[in-house]
C-alpha positions in Angstrom: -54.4 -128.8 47.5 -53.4 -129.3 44.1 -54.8 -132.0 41.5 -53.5 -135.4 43.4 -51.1 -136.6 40.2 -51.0 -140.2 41.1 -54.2 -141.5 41.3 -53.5 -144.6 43.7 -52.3 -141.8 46.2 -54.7 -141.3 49.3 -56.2 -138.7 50.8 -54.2 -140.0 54.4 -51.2 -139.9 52.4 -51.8 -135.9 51.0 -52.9 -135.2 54.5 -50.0 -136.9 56.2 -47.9 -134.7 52.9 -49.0 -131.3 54.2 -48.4 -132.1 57.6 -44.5 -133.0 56.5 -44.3 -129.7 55.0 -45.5 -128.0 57.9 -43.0 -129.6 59.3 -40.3 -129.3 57.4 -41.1 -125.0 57.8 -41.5 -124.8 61.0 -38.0 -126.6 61.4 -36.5 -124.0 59.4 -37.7 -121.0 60.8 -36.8 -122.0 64.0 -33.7 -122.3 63.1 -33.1 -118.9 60.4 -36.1 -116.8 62.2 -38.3 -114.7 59.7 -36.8 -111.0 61.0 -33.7 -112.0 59.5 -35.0 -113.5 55.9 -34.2 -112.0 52.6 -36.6 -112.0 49.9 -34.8 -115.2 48.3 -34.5 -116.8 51.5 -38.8 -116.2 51.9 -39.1 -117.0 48.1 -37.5 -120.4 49.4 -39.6 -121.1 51.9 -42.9 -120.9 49.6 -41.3 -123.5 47.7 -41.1 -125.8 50.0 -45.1 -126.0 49.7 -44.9 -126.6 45.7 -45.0 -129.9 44.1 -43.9 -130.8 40.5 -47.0 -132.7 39.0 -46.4 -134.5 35.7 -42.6 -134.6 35.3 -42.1 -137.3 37.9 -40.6 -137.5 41.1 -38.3 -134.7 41.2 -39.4 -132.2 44.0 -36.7 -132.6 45.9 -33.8 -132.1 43.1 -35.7 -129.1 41.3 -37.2 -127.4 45.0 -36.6 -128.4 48.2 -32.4 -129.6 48.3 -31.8 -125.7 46.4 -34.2 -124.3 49.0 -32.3 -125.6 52.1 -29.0 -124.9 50.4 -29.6 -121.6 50.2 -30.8 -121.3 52.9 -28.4 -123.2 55.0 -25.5 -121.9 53.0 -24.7 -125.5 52.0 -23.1 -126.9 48.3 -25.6 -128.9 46.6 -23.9 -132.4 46.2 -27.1 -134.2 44.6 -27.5 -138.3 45.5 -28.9 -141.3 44.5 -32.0 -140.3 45.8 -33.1 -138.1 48.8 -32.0 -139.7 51.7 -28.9 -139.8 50.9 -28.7 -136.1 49.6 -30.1 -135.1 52.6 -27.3 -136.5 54.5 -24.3 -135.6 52.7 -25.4 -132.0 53.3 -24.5 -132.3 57.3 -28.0 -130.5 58.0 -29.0 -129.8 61.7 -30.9 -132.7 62.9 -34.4 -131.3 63.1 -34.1 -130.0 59.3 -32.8 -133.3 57.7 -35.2 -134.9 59.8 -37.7 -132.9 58.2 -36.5 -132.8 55.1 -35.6 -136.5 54.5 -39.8 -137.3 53.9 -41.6 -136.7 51.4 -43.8 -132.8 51.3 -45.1 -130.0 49.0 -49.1 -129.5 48.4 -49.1 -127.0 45.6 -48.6 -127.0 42.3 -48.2 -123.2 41.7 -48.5 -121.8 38.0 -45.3 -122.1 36.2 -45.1 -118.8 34.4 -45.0 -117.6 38.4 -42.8 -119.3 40.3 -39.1 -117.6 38.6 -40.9 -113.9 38.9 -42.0 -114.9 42.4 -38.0 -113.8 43.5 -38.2 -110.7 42.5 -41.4 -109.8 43.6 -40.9 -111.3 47.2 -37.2 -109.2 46.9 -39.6 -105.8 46.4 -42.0 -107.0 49.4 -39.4 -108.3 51.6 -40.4 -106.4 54.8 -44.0 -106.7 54.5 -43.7 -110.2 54.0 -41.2 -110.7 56.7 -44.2 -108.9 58.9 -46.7 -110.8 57.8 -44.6 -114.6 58.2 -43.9 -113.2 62.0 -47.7 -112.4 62.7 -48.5 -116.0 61.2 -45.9 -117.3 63.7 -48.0 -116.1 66.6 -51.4 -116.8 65.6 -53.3 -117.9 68.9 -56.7 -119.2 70.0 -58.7 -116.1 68.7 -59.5 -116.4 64.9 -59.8 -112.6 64.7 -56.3 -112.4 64.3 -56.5 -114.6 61.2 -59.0 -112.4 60.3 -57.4 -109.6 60.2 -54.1 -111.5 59.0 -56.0 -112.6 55.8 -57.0 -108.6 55.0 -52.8 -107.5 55.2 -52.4 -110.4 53.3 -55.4 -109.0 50.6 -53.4 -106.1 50.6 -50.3 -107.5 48.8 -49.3 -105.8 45.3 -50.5 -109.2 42.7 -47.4 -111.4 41.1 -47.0 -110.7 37.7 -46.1 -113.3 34.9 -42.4 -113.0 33.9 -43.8 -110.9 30.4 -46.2 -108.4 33.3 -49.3 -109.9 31.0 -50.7 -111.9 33.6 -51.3 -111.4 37.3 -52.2 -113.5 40.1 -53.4 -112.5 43.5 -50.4 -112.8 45.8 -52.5 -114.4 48.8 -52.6 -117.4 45.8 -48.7 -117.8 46.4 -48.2 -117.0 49.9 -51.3 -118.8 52.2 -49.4 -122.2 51.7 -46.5 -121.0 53.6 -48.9 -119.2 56.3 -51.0 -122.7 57.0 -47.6 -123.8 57.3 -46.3 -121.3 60.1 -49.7 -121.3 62.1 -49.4 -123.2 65.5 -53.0 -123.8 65.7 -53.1 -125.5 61.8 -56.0 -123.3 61.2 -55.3 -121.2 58.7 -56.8 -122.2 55.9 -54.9 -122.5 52.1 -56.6 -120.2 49.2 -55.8 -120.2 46.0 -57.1 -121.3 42.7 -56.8 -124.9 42.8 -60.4 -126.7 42.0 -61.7 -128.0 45.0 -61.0 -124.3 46.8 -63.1 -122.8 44.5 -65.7 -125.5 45.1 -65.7 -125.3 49.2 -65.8 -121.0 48.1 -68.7 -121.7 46.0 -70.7 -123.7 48.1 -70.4 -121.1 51.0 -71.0 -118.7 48.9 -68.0 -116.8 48.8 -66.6 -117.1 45.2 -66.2 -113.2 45.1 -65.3 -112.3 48.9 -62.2 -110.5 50.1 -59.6 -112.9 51.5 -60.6 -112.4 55.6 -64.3 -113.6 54.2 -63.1 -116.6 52.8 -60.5 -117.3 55.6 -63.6 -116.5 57.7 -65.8 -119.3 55.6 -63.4 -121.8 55.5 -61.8 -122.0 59.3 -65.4 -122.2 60.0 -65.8 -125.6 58.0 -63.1 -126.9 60.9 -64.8 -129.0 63.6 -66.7 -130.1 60.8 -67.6 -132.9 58.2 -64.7 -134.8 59.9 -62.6 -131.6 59.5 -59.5 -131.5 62.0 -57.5 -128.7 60.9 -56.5 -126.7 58.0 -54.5 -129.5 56.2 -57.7 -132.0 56.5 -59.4 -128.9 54.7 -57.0 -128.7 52.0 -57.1 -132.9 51.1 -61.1 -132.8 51.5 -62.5 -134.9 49.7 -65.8 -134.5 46.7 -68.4 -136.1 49.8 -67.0 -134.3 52.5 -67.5 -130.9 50.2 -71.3 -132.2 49.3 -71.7 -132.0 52.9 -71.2 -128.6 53.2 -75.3 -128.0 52.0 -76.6 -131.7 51.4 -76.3 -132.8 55.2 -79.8 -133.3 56.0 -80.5 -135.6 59.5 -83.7 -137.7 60.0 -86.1 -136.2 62.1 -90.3 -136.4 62.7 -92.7 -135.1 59.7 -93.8 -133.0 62.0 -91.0 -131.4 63.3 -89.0 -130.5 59.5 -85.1 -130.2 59.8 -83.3 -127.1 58.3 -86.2 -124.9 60.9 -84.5 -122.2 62.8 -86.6 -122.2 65.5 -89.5 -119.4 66.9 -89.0 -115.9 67.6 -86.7 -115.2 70.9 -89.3 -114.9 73.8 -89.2 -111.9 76.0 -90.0 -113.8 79.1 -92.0 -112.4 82.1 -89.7 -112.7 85.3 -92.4 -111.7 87.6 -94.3 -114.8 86.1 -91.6 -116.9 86.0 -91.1 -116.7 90.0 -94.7 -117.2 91.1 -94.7 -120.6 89.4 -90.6 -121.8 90.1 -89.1 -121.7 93.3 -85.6 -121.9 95.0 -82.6 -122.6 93.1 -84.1 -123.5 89.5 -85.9 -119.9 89.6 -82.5 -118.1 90.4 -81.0 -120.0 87.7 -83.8 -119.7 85.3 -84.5 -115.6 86.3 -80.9 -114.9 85.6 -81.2 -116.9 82.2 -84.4 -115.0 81.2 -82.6 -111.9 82.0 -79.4 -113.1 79.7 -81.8 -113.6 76.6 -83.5 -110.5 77.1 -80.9 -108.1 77.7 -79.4 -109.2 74.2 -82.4 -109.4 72.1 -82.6 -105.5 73.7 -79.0 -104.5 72.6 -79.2 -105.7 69.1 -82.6 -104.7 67.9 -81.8 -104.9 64.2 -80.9 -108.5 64.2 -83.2 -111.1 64.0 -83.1 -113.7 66.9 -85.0 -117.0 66.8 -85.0 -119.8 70.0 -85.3 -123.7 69.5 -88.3 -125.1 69.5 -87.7 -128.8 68.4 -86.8 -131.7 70.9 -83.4 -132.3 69.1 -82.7 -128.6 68.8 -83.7 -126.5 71.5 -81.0 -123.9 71.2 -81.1 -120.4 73.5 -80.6 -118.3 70.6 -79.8 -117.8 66.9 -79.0 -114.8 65.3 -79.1 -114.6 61.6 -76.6 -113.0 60.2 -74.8 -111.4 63.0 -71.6 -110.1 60.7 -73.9 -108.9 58.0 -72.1 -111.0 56.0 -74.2 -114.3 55.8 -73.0 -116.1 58.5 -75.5 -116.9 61.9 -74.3 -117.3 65.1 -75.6 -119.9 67.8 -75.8 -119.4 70.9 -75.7 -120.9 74.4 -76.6 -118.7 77.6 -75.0 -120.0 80.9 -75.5 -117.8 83.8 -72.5 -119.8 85.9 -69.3 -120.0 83.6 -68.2 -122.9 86.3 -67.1 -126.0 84.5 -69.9 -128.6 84.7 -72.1 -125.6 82.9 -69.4 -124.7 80.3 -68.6 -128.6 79.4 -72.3 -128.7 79.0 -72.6 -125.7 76.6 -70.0 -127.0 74.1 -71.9 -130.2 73.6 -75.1 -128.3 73.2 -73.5 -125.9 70.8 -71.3 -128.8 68.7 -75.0 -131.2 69.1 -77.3 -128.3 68.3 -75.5 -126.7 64.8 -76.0 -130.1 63.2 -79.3 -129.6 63.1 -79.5 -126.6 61.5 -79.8 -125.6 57.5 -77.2 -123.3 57.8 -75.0 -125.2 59.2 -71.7 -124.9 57.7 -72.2 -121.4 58.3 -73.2 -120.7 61.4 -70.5 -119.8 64.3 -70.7 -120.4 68.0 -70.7 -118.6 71.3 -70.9 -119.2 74.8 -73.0 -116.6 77.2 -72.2 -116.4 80.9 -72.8 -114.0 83.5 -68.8 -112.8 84.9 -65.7 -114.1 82.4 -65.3 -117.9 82.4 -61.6 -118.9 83.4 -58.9 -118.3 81.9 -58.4 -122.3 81.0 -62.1 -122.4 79.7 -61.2 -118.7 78.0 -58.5 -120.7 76.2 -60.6 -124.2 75.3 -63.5 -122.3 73.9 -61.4 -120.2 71.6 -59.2 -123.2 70.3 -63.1 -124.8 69.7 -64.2 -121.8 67.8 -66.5 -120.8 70.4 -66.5 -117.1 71.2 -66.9 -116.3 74.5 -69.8 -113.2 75.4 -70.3 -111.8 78.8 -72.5 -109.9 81.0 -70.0 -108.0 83.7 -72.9 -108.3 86.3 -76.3 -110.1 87.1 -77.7 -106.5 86.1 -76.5 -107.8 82.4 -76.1 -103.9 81.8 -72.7 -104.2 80.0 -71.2 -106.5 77.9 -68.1 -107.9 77.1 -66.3 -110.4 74.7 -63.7 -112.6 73.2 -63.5 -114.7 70.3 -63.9 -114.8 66.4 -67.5 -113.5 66.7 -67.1 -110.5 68.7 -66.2 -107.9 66.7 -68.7 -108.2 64.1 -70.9 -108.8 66.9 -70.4 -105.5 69.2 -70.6 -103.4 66.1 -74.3 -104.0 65.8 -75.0 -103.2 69.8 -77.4 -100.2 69.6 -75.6 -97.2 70.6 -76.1 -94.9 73.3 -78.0 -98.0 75.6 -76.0 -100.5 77.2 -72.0 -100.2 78.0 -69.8 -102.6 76.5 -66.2 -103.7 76.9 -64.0 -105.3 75.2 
C-alpha cells in the first residue's frame, strides 16, 4: 500500500479501498477477458490500482473514467463528480457498480506510469499469459510460487529518458492481487511498509517467488485475512512479525523448538499399550520414523513443552529459511484432520520462528478430497504415506516441492 495521504483515513477504510479495486477488476475482466487485451487495454487495468496522492481527489478524472472508456469504447463526458460520470457513460451494471466507489492502492512513480504503455505494448502476450494464470490461481500456493518467478522474469520499466529502471513485478503485482480468486497474492513493490514486512522476514534481497513465499505466509496471521489486510498492515501488526513473545513457565522458555525427533521402539511400545491406542500409536511411531529416515540431512526436533507438543519440526525444509511444522495423523478421517489444524494453527504460536514457519498435515492414505481442498485454502500442505508400510510418499500443497527434493534418493519411492 502506498503512503495513506489523508491522515484521518483508516486502516478499514484502505482495506475496504483495495477490496473496491479488486472489485472493480474483476468486473472488468469478466466482461473484456484477458486473451483478448491489448497492451493499452492491460496498461489500463494497472491503473485502476493507482492513486493520485497529493493533488487532491482526482483519481477518477485523471485514471479510472479514461481507463473504462477505453476500455469500454465509451466518450468521456466528465460530471459533477463521479457518480454522475459514472452514469452518463451507460456502463454495464456490474462495472458502474464497481466503478461508482471509491478504489486505487498505489501510488506508482510518476516518471513510470506514461512509459508503462509502451512497455506493456512490447510485453503484451506475456502479460496477457501471465493476467490469465492469475485468473486461475487455486488452493495450492505453488502456483503463486511459480507465478511470482514468470513474473521475476519480466524485462524492468524504464523511465521515459531509459535512465532509470524499475522492476516490472513493482508495476504489475497490484493488478495480480487484484485478479487472484483466493486474495492471496500478495502486493510487492517499493512502498515503505513492503520493504519493512521484507526486512523483517529477511528477505530484502530474495527473488520475487521468495518474497511472495514470505509474505502469503504472514496470512492466517497477526490478524492477517488476506492479501489486501497485508497490504493496509499496520506498524504493530509488522512488530509482530519477531516481537510476539507469549507468557509461559521460567522453566519451560518460549521461542524452544523442542528435543531431537525420537526414533521410537515399536516392539516396546506394544508390550506396555494395548488394543486400539497401540495400533494408533504403532502406526504414528512408524509415520515419525519413516520421515526422519527419508530426509536425513534435515534437522527434525519434537515438542516437548505442555503448550507445544508438536510431532515434528523441520528447520529449514526449503533451504531457504523457512521451518515447517508438522502434524502426523494416521486416520485422515474428519474428527482427526479438524484436530490437526487446531494443533497446527495452536502450536506455531509458540514458536520463535513463527512468522516463518509453514504447515503440513501427515496421514496414512490421501485425506478427502473436501479436506484436500480446506487444508490447502489454510496453508496447510497435505503429506502422505500410500500405505501402513509408510514406504512411499506422496504430497500436495505449498510445502511439497521444496520438501520432496530433499528425500534421500535411491530409498523410499515417492509420488507426487
Amino acid at each position: 500500500m502506498t503512503a495513506i495521504p489523508t491522515a484521518s483515513f483508516s486502516q478499514s477504510h484502505w482495506y475496504q479501498t483495495e477490496r473496491n479495486t479488486e472489485a472493480l477488476v474483476k468486473a472488468v475482466v469478466a466482461a473484456r477477458p484477458v486473451s483478448g487485451l491489448s497492451g493499452e487495454d492491460i496498461w489500463c487495468l494497472i491503473r485502476f490500482a493507482w492513486i493520485t496522492a497529493g493533488i487532491g481527489d482526482s483519481h477518477w478524472q485523471l485514471l479510472k473514467v479514461p481507463a473504462i472508456a477505453h476500455l469500454f469504447m465509451k466518450p468521456v463526458k466528465m460530471g459533477v463528480d463521479l457518480a454522475s460520470t459514472i452514469a452518463s457513460m451507460a456502463l454495464p451494471p456490474a462495472i458502474a457498480a464497481a466503478a461508482s466507489k471509491q478504489t486505487g492502492m498505489v501510488n506508482a512513480y510518476r516518471a513510470y506510469r506514461n512509459s508503462l504503455l509502451p512497455w506493456c505494448n512490447a510485453n503484451k502476450a506475456v502479460l496477457r499469459t501471465l493476467l490469465a494464470a492469475a485468473e486461475k490461481l487455486g488452493s495450492n500456493d505453488e502456483a503463486r510460487f511459480d507465478l511470482a518467478s514468470k513474473i521475476d522474469a519480466l524485462p524492468p520499466v524504464p523511465t521515459p529518458n531509459g535512465l532509470r529502471h524499475m522492476a516490472g513485478a513493482n508495476l504489475i503485482t497490484p493488478l495480480i492481487a487484484c485478479l487472484d480468486p483466493k486474495m492471496r497474492f500478495p502486493i510487492v513493490n517499493g512502498e515503505h511498509g513492503v520493504k519493512r514486512r521484507l526486512e523483517k522476514l529477511g528477505l530484502t534481497n530474495r527473488s520475487l517467488a521468495d518474497k511472495v513465499r514470505g509474505l502469503i505466509g504472514l496470512i492466517g496471521q497477526f490478524g492477517i485475512g488476506d492479501a489486501f489486510a497485508l497490504d493496509v498492515m499496520n506498524d504493530e501488526q509488522i512488530d509482530k512479525i519477531t516481537k510476539r513473545k507469549p507468557k509461559a513457565p521460567k522453566a519451560a522458555p518460549v521461542g524452544g523448538k523442542g528435543t531431537a525427533l525420537s526414533q521410537f521402539d515399536d516392539a516396546e511400545r506394544k508390550a506396555i499399550l494395548k488394543g486400539q491406542k497401540l495400533v494408533y500409536r504403532k502406526r504414528h511411531n512408524t509415520m515419525t520414523n519413516a520421515l526422519g529416515t527419508m530426509l536425513p540431512a534435515l534437522t527434525m526436533t519434537q515438542g516437548d513443552r505442555q503448550e507445544c507438543r508438536f510431532d515434528v519440526l523441520i528447520s529449514n525444509y526449503d533451504a531457504g529459511g523457512r521451518d515447517l511444522l508438522i502434524e502426523a495423523k494416521p486416520a485422515p478421517d474428519r474428527g482427526s484432520l479438524r484436530i490437526a489444524i487446531g494443533q497446527l494453527l495452536d502450536y506455531r504460536r509458540f514458536l520463535p520462528h513463527q512468522a516463518g514457519t509453514d504447515l503440513a498435515v501427515l496421514t496414512i492414505t490421501p485425506p478427502p478430497k473436501e479436506y484436500m481442498e480446506l487444508l490447502q485454502d489454510l496453508q496447510i500442505t497435505v503429506l502422505w504415506f500410500e500405505d501402513i508400510g509408510c514406504g512411499v510418499l506422496s504430497g500436495d500443497g505449498k510445502a511439497w516441492k521444496a520438501l520432496k527434493a530433499r528425500i534421500r534418493p535411491g530409498i523410499f519411492p515417492l509420488r507426487c
